[in-house]
N, CA, C and O atoms as a Maestro MAE file, in Angstrom:
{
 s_m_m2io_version
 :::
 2.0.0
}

f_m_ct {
 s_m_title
 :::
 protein
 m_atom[312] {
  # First column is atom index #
  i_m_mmod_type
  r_m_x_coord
  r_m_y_coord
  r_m_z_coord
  i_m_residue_number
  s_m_chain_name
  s_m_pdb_residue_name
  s_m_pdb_atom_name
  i_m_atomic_number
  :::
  1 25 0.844 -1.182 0.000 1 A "UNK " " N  " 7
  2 3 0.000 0.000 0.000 1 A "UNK " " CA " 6
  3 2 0.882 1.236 0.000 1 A "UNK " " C  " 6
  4 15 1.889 1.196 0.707 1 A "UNK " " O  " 8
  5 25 0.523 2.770 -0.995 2 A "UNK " " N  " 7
  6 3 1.433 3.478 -1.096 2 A "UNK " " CA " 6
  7 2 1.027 4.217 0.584 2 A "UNK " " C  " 6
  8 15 0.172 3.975 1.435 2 A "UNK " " O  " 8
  9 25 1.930 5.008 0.482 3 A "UNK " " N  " 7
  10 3 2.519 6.263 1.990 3 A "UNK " " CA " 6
  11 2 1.342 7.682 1.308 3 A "UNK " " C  " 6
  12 15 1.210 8.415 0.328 3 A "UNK " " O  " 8
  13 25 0.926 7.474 2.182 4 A "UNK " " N  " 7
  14 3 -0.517 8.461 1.487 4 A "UNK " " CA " 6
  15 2 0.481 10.062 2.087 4 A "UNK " " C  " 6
  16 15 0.264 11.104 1.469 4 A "UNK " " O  " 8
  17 25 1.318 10.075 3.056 5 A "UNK " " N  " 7
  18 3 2.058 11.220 2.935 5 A "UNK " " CA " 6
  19 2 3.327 11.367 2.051 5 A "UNK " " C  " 6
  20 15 4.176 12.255 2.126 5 A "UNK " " O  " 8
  21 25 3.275 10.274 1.169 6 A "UNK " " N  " 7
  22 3 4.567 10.183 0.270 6 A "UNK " " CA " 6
  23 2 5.271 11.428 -0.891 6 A "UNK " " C  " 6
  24 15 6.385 11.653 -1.364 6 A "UNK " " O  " 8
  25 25 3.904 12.026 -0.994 7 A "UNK " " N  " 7
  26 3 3.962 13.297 -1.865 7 A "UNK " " CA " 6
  27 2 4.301 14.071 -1.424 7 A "UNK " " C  " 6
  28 15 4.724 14.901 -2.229 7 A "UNK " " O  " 8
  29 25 4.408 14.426 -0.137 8 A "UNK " " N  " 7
  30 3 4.790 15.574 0.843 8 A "UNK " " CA " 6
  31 2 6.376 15.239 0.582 8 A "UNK " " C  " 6
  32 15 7.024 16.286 0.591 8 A "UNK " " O  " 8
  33 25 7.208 14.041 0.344 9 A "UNK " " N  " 7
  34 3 8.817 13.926 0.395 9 A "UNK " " CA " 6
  35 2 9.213 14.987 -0.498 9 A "UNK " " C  " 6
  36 15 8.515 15.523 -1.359 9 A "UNK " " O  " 8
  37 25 10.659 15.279 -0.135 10 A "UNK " " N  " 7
  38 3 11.171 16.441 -0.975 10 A "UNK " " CA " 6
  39 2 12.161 14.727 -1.941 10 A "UNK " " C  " 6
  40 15 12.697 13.672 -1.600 10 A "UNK " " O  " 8
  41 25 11.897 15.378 -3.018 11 A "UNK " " N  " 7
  42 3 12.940 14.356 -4.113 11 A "UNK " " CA " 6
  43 2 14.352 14.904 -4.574 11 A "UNK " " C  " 6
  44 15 14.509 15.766 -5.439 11 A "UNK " " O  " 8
  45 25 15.468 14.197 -3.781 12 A "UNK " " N  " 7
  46 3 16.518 15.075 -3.089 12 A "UNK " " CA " 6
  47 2 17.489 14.846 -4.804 12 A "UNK " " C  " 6
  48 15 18.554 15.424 -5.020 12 A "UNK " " O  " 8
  49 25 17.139 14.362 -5.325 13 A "UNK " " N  " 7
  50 3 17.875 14.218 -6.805 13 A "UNK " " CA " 6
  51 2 17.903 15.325 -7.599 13 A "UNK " " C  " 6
  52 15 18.777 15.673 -8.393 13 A "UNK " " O  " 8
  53 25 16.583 15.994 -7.239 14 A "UNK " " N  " 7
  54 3 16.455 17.335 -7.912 14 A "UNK " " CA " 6
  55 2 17.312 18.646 -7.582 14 A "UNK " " C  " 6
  56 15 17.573 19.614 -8.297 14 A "UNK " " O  " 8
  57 25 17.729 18.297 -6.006 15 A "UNK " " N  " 7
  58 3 18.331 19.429 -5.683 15 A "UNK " " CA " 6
  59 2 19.596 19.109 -5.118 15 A "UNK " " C  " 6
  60 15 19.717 18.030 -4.538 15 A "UNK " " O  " 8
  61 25 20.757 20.059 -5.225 16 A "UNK " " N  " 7
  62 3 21.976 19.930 -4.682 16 A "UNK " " CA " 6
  63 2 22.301 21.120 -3.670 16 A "UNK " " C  " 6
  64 15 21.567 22.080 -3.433 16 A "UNK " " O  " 8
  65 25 23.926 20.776 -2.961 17 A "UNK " " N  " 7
  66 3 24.040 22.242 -2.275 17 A "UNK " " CA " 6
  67 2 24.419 23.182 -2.808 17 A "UNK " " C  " 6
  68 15 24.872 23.096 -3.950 17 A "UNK " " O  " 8
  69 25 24.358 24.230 -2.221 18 A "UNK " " N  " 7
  70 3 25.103 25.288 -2.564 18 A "UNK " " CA " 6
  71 2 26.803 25.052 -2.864 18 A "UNK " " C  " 6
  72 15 27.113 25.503 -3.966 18 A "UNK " " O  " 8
  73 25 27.680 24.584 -2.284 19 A "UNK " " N  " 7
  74 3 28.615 24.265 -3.182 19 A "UNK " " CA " 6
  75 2 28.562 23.567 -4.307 19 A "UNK " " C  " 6
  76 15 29.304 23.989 -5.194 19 A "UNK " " O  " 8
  77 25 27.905 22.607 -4.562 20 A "UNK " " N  " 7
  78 3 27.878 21.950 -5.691 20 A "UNK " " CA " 6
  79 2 27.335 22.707 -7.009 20 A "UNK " " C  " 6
  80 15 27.841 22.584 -8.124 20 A "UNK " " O  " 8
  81 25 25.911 23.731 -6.604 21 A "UNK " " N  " 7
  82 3 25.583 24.755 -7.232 21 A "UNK " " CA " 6
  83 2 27.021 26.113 -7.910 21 A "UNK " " C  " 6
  84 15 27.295 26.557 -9.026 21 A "UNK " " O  " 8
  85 25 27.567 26.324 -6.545 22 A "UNK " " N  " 7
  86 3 28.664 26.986 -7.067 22 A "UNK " " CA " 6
  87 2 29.579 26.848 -8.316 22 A "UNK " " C  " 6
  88 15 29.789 27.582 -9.281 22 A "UNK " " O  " 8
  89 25 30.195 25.234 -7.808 23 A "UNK " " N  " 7
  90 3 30.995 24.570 -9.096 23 A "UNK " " CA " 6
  91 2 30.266 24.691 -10.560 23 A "UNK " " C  " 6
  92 15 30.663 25.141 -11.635 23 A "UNK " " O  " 8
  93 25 29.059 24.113 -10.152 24 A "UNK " " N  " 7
  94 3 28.608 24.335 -11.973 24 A "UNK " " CA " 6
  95 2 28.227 25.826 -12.251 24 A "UNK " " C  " 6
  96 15 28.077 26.290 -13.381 24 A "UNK " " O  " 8
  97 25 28.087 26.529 -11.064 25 A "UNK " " N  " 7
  98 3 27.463 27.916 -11.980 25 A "UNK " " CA " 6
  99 2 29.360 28.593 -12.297 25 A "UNK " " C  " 6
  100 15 29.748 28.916 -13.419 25 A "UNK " " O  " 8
  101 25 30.120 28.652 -11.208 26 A "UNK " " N  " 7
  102 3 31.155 29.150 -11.526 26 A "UNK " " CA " 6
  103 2 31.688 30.419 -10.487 26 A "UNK " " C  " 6
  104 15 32.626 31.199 -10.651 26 A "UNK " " O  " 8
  105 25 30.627 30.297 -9.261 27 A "UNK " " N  " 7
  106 3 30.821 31.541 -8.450 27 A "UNK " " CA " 6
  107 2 31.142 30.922 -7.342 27 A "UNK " " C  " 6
  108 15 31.479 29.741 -7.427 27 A "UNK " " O  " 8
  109 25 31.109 31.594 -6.022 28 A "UNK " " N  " 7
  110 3 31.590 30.761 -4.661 28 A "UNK " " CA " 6
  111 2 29.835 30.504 -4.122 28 A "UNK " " C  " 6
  112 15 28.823 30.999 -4.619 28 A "UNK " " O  " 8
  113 25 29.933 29.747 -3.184 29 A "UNK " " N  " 7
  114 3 28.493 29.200 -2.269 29 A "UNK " " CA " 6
  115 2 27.942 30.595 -1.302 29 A "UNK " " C  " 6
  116 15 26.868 30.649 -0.701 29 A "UNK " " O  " 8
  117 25 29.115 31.784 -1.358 30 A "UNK " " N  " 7
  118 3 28.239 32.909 -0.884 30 A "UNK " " CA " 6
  119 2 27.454 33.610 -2.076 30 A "UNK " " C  " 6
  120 15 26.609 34.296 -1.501 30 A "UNK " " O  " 8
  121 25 27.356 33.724 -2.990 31 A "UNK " " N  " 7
  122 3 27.122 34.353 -4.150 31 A "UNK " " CA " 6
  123 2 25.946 33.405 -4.487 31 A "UNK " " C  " 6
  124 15 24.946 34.017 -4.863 31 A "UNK " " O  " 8
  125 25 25.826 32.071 -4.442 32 A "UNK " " N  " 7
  126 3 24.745 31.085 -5.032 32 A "UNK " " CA " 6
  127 2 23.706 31.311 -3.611 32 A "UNK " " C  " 6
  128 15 22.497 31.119 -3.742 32 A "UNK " " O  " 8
  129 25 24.227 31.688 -2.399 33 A "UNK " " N  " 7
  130 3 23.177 31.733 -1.532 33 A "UNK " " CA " 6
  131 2 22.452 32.865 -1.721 33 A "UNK " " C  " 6
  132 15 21.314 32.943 -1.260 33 A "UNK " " O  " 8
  133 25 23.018 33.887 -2.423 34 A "UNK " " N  " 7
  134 3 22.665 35.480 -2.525 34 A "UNK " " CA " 6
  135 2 21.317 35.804 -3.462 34 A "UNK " " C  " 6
  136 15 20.361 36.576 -3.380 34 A "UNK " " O  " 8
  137 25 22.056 34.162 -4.963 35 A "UNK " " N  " 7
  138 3 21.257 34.165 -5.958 35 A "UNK " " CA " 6
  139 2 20.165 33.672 -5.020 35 A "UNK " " C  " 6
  140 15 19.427 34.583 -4.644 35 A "UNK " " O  " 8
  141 25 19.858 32.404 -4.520 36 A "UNK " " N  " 7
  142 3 18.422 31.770 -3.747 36 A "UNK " " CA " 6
  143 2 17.770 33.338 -3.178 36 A "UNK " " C  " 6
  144 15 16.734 33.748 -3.702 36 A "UNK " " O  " 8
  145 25 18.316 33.994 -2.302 37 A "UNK " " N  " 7
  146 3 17.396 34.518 -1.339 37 A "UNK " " CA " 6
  147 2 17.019 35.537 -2.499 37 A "UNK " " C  " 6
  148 15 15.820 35.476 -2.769 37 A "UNK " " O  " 8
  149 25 17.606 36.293 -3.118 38 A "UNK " " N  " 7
  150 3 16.982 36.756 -4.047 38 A "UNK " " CA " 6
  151 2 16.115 36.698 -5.025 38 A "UNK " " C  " 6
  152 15 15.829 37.585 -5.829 38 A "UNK " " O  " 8
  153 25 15.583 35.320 -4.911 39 A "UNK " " N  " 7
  154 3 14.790 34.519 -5.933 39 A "UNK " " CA " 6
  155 2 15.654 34.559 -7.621 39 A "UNK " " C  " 6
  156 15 14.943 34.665 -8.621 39 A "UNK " " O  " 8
  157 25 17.274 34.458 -7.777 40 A "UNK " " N  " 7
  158 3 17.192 34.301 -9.217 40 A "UNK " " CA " 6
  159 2 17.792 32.728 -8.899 40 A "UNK " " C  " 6
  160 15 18.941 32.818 -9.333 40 A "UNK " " O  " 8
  161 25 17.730 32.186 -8.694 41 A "UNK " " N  " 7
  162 3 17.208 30.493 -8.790 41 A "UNK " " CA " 6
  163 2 16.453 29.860 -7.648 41 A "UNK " " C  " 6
  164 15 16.348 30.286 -6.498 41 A "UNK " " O  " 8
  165 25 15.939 28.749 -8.185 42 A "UNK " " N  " 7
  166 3 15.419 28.181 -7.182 42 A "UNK " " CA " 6
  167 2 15.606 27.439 -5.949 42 A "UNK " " C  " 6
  168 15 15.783 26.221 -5.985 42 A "UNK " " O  " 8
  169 25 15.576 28.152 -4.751 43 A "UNK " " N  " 7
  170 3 16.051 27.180 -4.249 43 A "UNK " " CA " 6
  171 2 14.818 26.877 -2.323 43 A "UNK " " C  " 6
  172 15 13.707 27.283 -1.981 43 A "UNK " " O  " 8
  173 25 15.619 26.216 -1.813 44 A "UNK " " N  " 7
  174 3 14.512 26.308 -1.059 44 A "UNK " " CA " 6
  175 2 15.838 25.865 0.423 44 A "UNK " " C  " 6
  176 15 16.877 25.221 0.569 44 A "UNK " " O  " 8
  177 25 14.749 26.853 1.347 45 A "UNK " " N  " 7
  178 3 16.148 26.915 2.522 45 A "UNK " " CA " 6
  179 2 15.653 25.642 4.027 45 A "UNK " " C  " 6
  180 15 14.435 25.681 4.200 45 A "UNK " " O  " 8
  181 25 16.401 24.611 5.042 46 A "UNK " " N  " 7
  182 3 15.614 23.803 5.260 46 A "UNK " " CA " 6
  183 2 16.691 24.274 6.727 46 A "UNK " " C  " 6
  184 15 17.866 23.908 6.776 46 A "UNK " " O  " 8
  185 25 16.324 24.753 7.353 47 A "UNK " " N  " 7
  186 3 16.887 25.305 8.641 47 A "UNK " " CA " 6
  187 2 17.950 26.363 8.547 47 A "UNK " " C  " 6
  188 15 17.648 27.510 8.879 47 A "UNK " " O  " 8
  189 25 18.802 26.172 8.252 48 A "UNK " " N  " 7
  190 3 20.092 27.076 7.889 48 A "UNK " " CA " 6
  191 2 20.929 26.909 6.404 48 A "UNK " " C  " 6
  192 15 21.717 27.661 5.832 48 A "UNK " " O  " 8
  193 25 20.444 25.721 6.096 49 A "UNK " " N  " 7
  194 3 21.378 25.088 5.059 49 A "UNK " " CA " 6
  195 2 19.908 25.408 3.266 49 A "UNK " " C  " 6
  196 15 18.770 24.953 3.149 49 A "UNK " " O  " 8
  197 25 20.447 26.024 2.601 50 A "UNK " " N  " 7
  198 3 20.114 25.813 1.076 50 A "UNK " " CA " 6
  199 2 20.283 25.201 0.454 50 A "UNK " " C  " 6
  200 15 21.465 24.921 0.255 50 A "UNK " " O  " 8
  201 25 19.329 24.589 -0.257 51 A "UNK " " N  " 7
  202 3 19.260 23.689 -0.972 51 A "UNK " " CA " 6
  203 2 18.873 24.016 -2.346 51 A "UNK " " C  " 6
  204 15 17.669 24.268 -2.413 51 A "UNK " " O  " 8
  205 25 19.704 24.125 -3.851 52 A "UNK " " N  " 7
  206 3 19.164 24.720 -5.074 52 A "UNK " " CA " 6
  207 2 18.513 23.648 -5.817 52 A "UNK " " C  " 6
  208 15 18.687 22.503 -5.401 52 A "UNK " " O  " 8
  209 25 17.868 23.814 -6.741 53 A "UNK " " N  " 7
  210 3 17.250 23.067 -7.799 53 A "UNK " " CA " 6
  211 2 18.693 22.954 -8.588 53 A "UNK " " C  " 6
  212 15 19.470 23.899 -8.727 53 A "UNK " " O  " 8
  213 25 18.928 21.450 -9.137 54 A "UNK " " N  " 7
  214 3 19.692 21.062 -10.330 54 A "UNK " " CA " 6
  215 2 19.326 22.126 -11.581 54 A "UNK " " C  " 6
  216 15 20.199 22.695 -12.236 54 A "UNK " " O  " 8
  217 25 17.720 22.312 -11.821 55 A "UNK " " N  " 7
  218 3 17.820 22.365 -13.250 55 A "UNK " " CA " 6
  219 2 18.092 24.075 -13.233 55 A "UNK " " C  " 6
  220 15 18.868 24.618 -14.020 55 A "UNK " " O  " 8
  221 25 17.270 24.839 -12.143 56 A "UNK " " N  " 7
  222 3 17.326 26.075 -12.103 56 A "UNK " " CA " 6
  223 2 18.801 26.460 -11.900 56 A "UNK " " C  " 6
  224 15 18.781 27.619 -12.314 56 A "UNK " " O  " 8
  225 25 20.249 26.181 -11.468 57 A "UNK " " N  " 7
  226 3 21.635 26.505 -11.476 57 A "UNK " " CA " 6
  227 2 22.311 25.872 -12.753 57 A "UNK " " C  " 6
  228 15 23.504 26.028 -13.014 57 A "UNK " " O  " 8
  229 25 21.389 25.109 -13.558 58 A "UNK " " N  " 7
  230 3 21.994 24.424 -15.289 58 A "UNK " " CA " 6
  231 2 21.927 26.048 -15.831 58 A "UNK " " C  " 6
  232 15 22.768 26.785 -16.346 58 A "UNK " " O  " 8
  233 25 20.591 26.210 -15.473 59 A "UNK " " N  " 7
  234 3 19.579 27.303 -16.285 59 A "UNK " " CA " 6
  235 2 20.780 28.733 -16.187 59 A "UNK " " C  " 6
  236 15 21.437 29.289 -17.066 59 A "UNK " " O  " 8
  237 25 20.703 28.899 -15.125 60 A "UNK " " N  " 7
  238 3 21.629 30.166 -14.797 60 A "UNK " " CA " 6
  239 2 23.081 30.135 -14.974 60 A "UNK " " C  " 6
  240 15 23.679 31.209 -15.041 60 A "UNK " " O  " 8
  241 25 23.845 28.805 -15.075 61 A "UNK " " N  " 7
  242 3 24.855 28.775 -15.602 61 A "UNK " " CA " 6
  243 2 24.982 28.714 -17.267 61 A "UNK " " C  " 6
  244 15 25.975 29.117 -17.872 61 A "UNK " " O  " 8
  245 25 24.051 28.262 -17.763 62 A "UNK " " N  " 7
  246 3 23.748 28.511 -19.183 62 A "UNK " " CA " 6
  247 2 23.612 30.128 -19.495 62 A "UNK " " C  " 6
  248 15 24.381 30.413 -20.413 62 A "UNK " " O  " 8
  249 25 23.011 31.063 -19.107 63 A "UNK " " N  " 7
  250 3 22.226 32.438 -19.167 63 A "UNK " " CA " 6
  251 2 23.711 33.363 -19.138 63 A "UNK " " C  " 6
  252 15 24.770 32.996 -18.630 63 A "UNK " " O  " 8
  253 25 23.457 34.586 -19.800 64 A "UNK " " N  " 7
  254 3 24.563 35.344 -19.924 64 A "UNK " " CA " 6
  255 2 24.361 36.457 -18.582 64 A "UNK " " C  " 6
  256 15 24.145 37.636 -18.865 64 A "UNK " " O  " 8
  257 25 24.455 35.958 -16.842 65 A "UNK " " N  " 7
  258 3 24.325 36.023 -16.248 65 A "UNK " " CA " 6
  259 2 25.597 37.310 -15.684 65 A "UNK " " C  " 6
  260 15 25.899 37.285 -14.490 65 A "UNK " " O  " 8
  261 25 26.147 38.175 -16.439 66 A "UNK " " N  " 7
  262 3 27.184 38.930 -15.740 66 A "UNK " " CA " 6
  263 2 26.706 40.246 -16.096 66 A "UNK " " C  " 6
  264 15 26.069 40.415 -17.135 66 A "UNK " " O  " 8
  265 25 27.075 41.541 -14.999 67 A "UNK " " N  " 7
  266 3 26.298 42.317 -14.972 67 A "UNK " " CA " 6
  267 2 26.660 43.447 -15.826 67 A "UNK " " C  " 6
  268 15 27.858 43.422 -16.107 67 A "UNK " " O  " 8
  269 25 25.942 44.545 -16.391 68 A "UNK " " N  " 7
  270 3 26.562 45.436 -16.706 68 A "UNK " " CA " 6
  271 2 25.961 45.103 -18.361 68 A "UNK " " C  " 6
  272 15 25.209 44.237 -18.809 68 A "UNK " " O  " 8
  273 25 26.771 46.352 -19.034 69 A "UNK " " N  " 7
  274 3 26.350 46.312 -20.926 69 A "UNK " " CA " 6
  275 2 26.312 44.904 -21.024 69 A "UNK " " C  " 6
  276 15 26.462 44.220 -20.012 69 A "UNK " " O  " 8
  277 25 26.148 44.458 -22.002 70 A "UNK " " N  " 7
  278 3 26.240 43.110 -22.701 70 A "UNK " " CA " 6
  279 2 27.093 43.947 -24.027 70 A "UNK " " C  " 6
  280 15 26.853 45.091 -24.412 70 A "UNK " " O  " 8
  281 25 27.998 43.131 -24.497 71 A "UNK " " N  " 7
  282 3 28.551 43.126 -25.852 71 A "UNK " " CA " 6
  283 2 27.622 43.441 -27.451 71 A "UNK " " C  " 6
  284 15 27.297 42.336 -27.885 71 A "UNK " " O  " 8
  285 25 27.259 44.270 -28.146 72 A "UNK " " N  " 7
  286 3 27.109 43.786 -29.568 72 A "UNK " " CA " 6
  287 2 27.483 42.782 -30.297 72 A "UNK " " C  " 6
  288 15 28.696 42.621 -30.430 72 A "UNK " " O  " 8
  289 25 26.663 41.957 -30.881 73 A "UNK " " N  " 7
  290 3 27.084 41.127 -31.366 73 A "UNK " " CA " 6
  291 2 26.753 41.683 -32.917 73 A "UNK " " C  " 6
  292 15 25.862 42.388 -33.391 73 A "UNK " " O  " 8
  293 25 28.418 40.718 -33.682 74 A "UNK " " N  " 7
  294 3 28.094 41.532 -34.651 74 A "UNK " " CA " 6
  295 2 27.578 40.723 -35.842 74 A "UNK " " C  " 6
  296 15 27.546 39.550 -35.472 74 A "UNK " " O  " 8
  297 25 27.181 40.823 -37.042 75 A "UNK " " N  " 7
  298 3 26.322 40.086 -38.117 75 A "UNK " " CA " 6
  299 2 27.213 40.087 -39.263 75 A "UNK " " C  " 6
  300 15 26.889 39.603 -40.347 75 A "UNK " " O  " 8
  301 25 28.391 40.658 -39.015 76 A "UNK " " N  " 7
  302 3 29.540 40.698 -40.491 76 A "UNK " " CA " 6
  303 2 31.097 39.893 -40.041 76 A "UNK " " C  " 6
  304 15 31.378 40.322 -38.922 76 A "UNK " " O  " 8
  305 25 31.987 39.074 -40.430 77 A "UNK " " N  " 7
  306 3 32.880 39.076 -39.594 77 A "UNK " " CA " 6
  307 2 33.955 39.597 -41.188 77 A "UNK " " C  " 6
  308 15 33.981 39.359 -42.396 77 A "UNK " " O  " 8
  309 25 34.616 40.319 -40.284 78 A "UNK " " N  " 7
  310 3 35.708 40.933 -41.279 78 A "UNK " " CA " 6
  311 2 36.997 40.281 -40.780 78 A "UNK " " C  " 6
  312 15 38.069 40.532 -41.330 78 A "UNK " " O  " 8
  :::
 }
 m_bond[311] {
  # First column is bond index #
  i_m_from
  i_m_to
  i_m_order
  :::
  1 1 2 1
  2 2 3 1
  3 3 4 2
  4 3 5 1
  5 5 6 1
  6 6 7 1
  7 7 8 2
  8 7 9 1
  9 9 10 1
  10 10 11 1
  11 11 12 2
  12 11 13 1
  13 13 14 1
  14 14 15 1
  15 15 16 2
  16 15 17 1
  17 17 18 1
  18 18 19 1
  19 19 20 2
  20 19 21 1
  21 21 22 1
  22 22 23 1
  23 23 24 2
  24 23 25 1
  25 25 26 1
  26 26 27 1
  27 27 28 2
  28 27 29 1
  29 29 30 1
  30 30 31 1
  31 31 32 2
  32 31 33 1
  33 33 34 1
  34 34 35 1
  35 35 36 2
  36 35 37 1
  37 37 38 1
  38 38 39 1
  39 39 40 2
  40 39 41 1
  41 41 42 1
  42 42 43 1
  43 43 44 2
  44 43 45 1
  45 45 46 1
  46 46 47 1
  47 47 48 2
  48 47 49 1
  49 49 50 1
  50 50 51 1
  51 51 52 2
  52 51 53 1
  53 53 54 1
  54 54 55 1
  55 55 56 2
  56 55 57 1
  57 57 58 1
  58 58 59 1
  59 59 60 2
  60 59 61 1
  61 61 62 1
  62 62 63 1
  63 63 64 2
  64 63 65 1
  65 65 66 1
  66 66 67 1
  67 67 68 2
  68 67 69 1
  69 69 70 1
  70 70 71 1
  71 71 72 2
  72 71 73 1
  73 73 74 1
  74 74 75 1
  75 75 76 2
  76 75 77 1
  77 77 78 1
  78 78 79 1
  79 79 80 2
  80 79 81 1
  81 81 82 1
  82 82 83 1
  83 83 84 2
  84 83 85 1
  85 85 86 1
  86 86 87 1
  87 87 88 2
  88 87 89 1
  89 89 90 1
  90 90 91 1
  91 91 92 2
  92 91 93 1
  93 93 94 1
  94 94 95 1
  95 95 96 2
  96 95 97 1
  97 97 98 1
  98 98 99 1
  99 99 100 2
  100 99 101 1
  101 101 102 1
  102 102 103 1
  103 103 104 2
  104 103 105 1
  105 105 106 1
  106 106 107 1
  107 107 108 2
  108 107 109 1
  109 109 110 1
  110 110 111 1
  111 111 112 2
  112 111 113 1
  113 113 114 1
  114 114 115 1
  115 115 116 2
  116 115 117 1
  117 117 118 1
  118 118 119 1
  119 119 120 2
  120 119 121 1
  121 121 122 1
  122 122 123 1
  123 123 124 2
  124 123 125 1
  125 125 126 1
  126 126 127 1
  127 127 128 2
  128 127 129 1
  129 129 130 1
  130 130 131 1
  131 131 132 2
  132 131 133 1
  133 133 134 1
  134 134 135 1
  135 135 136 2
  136 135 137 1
  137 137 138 1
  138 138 139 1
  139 139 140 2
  140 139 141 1
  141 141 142 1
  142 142 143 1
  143 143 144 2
  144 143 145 1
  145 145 146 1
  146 146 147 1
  147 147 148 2
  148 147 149 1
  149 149 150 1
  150 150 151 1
  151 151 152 2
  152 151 153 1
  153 153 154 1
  154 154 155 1
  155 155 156 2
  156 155 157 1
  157 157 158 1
  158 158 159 1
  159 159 160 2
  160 159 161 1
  161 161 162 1
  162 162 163 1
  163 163 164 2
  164 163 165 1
  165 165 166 1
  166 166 167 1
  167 167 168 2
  168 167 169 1
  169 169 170 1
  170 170 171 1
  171 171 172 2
  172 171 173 1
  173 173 174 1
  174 174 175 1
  175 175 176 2
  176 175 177 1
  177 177 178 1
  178 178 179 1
  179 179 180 2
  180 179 181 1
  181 181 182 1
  182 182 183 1
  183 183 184 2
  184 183 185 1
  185 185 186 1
  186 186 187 1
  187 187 188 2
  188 187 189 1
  189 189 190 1
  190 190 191 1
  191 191 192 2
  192 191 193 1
  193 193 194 1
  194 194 195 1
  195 195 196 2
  196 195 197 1
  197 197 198 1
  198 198 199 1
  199 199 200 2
  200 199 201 1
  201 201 202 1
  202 202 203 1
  203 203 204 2
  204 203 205 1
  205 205 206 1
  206 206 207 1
  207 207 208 2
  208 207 209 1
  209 209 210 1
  210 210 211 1
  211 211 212 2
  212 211 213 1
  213 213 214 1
  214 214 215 1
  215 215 216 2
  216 215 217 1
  217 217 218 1
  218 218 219 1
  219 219 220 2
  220 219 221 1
  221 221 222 1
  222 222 223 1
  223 223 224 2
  224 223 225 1
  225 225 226 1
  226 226 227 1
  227 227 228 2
  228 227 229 1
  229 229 230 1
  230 230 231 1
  231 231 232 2
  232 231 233 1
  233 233 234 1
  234 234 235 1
  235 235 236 2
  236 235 237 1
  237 237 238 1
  238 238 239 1
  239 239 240 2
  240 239 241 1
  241 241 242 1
  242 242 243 1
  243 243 244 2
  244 243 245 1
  245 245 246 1
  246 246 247 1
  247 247 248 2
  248 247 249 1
  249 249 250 1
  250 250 251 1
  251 251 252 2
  252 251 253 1
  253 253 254 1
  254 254 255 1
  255 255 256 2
  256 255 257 1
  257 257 258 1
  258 258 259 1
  259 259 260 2
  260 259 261 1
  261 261 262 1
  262 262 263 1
  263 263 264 2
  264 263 265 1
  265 265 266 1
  266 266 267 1
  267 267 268 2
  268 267 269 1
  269 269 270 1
  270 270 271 1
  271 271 272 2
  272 271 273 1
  273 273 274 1
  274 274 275 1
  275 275 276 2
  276 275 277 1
  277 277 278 1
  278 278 279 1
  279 279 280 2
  280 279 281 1
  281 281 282 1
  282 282 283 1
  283 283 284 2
  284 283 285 1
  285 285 286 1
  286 286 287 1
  287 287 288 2
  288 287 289 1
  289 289 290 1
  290 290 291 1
  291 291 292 2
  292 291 293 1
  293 293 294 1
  294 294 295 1
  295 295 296 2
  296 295 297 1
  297 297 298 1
  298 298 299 1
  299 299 300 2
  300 299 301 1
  301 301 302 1
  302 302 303 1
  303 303 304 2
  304 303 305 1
  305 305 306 1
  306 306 307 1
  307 307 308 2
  308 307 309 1
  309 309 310 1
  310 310 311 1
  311 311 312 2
  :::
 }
}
């Protein structure tokens, strides 16, 4: 018979720590905690310790995430 509170489990595959978040985004675990509380990834906090979403720190390490102008890109290469 299933765990009728089974849906309530957090599915810990989905999410890693903040260091591990760090390594793939490329910043330190103070900076990935900065991103969570700020809401630019997802993450979710479980006493003291953060916990990010895998796909949401893919997402943001993919994204041209650095601040300031962005570059022109150009459409001719000479």
């Amino acid at each position: 018979m299933d765990d009728p509170g089974a849906s309530a489990h957090l599915d810990l595959g989905e999410w890693i720590t903040t260091r591990e978040a760090a390594e793939l985004i490329g910043v330190t675990p103070n900076q990935v905690r900065h991103l969570a509380r700020t809401d630019t990834i997802k993450a979710r906090k479980f006493g003291h310790v953060w916990m990010i979403n895998r796909d949401s720190a893919k997402a943001y390490a993919a994204s041209d995430h650095r601040p300031g102008p962005k570059p022109e890109k150009s459409s001719s290469l000479n």
